[in-house]
C-alpha positions in Angstrom: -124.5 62.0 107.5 -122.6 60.5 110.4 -119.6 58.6 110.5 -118.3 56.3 112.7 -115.9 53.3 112.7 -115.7 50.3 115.0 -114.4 46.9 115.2 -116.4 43.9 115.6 -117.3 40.4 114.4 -120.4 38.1 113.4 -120.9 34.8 112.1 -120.4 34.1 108.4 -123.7 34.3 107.7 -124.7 37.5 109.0 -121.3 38.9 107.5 -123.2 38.7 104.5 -122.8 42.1 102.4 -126.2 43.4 101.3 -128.2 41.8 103.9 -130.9 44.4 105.9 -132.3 44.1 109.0 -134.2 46.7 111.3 -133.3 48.0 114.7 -135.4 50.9 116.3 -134.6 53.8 118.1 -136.1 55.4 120.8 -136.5 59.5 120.3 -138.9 62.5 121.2 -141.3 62.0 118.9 -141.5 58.1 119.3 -140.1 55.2 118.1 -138.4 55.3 114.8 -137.6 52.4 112.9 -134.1 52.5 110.8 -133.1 50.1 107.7 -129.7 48.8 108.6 -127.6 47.6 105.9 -124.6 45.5 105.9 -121.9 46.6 103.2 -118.1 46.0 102.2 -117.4 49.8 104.2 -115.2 50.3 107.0 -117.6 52.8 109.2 -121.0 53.2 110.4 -123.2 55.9 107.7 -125.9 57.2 109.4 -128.2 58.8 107.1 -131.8 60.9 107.5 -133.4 61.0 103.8 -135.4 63.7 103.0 -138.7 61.7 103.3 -138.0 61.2 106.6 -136.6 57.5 106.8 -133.9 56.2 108.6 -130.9 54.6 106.9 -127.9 52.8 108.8 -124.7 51.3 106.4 -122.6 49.0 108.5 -119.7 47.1 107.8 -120.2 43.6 107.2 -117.9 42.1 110.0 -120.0 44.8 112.8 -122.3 43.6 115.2 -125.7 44.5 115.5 -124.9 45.1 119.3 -122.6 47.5 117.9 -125.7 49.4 115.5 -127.8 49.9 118.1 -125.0 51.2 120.3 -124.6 53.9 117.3 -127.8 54.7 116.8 -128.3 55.7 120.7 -125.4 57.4 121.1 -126.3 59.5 118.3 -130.3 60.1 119.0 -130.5 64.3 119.1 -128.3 64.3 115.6 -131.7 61.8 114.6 -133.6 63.9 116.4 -132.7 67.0 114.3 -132.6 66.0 111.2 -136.1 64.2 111.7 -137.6 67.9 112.4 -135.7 69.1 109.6 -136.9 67.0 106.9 -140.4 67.2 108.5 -140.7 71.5 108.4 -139.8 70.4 105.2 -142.1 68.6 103.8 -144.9 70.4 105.3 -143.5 72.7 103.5 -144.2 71.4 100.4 -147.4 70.3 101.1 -148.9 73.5 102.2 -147.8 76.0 99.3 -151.3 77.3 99.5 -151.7 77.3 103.1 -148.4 78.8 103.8 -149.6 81.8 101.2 -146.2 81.8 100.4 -142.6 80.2 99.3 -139.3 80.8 99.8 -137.4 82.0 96.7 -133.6 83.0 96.6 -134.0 82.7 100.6 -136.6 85.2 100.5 -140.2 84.8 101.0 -142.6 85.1 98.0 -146.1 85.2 98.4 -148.6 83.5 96.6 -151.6 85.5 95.0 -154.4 83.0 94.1 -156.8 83.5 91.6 -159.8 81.0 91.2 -161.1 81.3 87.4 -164.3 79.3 86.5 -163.5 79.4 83.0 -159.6 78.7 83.2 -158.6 75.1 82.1 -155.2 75.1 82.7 -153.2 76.5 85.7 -150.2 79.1 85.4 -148.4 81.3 87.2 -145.8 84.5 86.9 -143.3 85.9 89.4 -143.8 89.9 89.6 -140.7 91.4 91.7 -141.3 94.5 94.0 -138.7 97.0 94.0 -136.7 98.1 97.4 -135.9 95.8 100.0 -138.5 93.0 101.6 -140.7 93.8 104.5 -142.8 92.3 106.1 -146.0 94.5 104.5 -144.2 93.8 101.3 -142.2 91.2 99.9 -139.6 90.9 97.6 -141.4 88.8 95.2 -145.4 87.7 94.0 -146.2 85.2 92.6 -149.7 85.5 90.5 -150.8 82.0 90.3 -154.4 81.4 88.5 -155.8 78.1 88.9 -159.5 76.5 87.4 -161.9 76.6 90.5 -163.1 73.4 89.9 -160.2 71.6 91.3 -161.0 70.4 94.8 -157.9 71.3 97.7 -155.5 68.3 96.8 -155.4 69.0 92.9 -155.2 72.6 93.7 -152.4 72.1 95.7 -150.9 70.0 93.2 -151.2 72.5 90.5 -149.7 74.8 92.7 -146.4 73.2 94.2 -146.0 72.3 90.5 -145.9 75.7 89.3 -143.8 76.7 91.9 -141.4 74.0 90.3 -141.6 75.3 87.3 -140.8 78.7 88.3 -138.2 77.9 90.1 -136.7 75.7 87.2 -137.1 79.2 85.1 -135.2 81.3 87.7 -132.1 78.9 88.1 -132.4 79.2 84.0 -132.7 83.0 84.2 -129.4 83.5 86.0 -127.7 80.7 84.9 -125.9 82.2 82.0 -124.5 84.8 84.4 -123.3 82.1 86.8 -121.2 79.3 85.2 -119.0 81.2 83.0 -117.6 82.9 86.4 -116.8 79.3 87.9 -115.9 77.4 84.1 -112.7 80.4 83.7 -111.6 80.1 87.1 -111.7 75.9 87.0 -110.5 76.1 83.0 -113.3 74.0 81.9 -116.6 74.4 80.0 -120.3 72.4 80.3 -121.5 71.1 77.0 -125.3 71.2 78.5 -127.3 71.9 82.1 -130.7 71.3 82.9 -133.0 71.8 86.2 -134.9 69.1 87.1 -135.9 67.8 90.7 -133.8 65.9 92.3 -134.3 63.7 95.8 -131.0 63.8 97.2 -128.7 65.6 95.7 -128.4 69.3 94.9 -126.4 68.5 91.6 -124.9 65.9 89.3 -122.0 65.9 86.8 -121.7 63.1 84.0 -117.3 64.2 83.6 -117.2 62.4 80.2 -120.0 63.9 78.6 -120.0 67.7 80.2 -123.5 67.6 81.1 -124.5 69.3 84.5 -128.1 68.9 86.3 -129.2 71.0 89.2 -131.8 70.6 91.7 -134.9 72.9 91.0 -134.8 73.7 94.8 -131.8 75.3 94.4 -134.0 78.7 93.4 -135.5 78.0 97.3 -132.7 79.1 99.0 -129.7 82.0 98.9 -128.1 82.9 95.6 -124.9 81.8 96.4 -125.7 78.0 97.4 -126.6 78.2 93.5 -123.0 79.4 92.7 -121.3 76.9 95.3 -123.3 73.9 93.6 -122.3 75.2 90.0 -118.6 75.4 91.3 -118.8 72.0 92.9 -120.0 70.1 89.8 -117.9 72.1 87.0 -114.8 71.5 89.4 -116.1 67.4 88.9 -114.7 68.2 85.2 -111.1 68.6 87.1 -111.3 65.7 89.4 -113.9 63.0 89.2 -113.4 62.3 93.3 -114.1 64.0 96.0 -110.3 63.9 97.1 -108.7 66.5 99.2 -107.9 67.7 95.6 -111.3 68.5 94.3 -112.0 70.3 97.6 -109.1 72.3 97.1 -110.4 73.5 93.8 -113.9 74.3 95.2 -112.8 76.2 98.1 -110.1 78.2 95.9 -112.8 79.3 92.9 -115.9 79.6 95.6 -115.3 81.8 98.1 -119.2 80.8 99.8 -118.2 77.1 100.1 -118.2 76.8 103.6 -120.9 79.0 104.1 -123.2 77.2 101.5 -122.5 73.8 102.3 -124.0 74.5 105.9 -127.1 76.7 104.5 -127.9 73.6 102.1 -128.5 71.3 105.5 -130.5 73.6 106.9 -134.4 74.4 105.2 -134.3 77.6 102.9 -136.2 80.3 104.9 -134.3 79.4 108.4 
């Protein structure tokens, strides 16, 4: 996300917070249209979801003179983030094409099996010993899927059972994990789940305990899993994100830095 303050001013009208309108901006790959949204905020928020879309906060006094100025000053960050969130989607589209997917910022490949008598898909991880080459991998996973699906249900069965082991391996090494980062903060979790999440890599609900973290999570480097457990347990401390709460991050997690980057990039870069 970018930030970036100005000064301006607009009618009364269009200093109307909540109100959208639509500018474009001009990049490699073509024209790209970006929501632009007026709020009570002080700076520009320039945003690139992970679907791909385009997302502009502006305070309400701004002109729209001003957004568009923004926006083209800033077109290679656009530009980057675009190809990001487009390697990875296809991504997650291709999990059978691809042959394989990246686990604990490894690659795992995929063994299919086509059953005419299997109902119901499933899948198991099988770990190699020694390190990963390229002749052998780290990880397999055996998935078996009924041959009667046609390509778009097979590849739905598929990314979904890649979910669902990945939901298992956060859950595997979970127990190992928090303890760790609940002595050093002084606090403890009443509940976590894995789940998947759009745009955030974790969640903390302070007066209840309960921690959820993003299935992805198992996609990349073990230790963007320990930062993310950190960062919400230390939520339990202080609710903000103050200079405070970063404090207590950086002083239990000694990956911070090093994770926060590796979470904006894709897992297998």
């Amino acid at each position: 996300m970018l930030t970036y303050h100005t000064k301006g001013a607009t009618t009364k009208k269009e200093r109307a917070a909540g109100s959208t309108n639509t500018l474009y901006l001009a990049t490699c790959a073509g024209t790209v249209p970006v929501t632009v949204i007026r709020k009570r905020v002080k700076n520009f928020n320039l945003r690139v979801r992970a679907d791909g879309s385009v997302c502009l906060s502006m305070p309400a006094r701004a002109t729209l003179d001003a957004a568009q100025q923004m926006l083209d000053r800033h077109v290679r960050w656009v530009e980057k983030r675009l190809a990001r969130a487009a390697a990875a989607e296809k991504g997650r589209r291709g999990v059978l094409e691809a042959g394989f997917v990246p686990l604990w910022g490894q690659r795992a490949e995929i063994a299919l099996r086509l059953d005419e008598t299997c109902r119901h898909a499933g899948a198991r991880l099988v770990k190699e010993e020694g390190p990963e080459t390229a002749a052998k991998p780290q990880a397999v996973i055996e998935m078996t899927l009924p041959a009667a699906l046609d390509a778009a249900a097979r590849e739905e069965a598929a990314q979904a059972l890649v979910e669902k082991i990945y939901r298992a391996e956060i859950l595997r090494v979970l127990p190992a994990i928090a303890p760790t980062y609940e002595n050093a903060l002084g606090v403890q979790a009443s509940a976590w789940s894995v789940r998947r999440m759009k745009t955030r890599w974790g969640s903390c609900t302070p007066k209840t305990k309960r921690m959820r973290l993003n299935a992805q999570l198992a996609a990349y480097p073990p230790f963007c899993l320990d930062y993310v457990v950190a960062h919400e347990l230390a939520h339990l401390r202080e609710p903000s994100h103050n200079e405070h709460f970063h404090v207590l991050v950086e002083d239990c997690c000694k990956h911070a830095e090093q994770a926060q980057k590796r979470l904006r990039q894709s897992p297998l870069e």
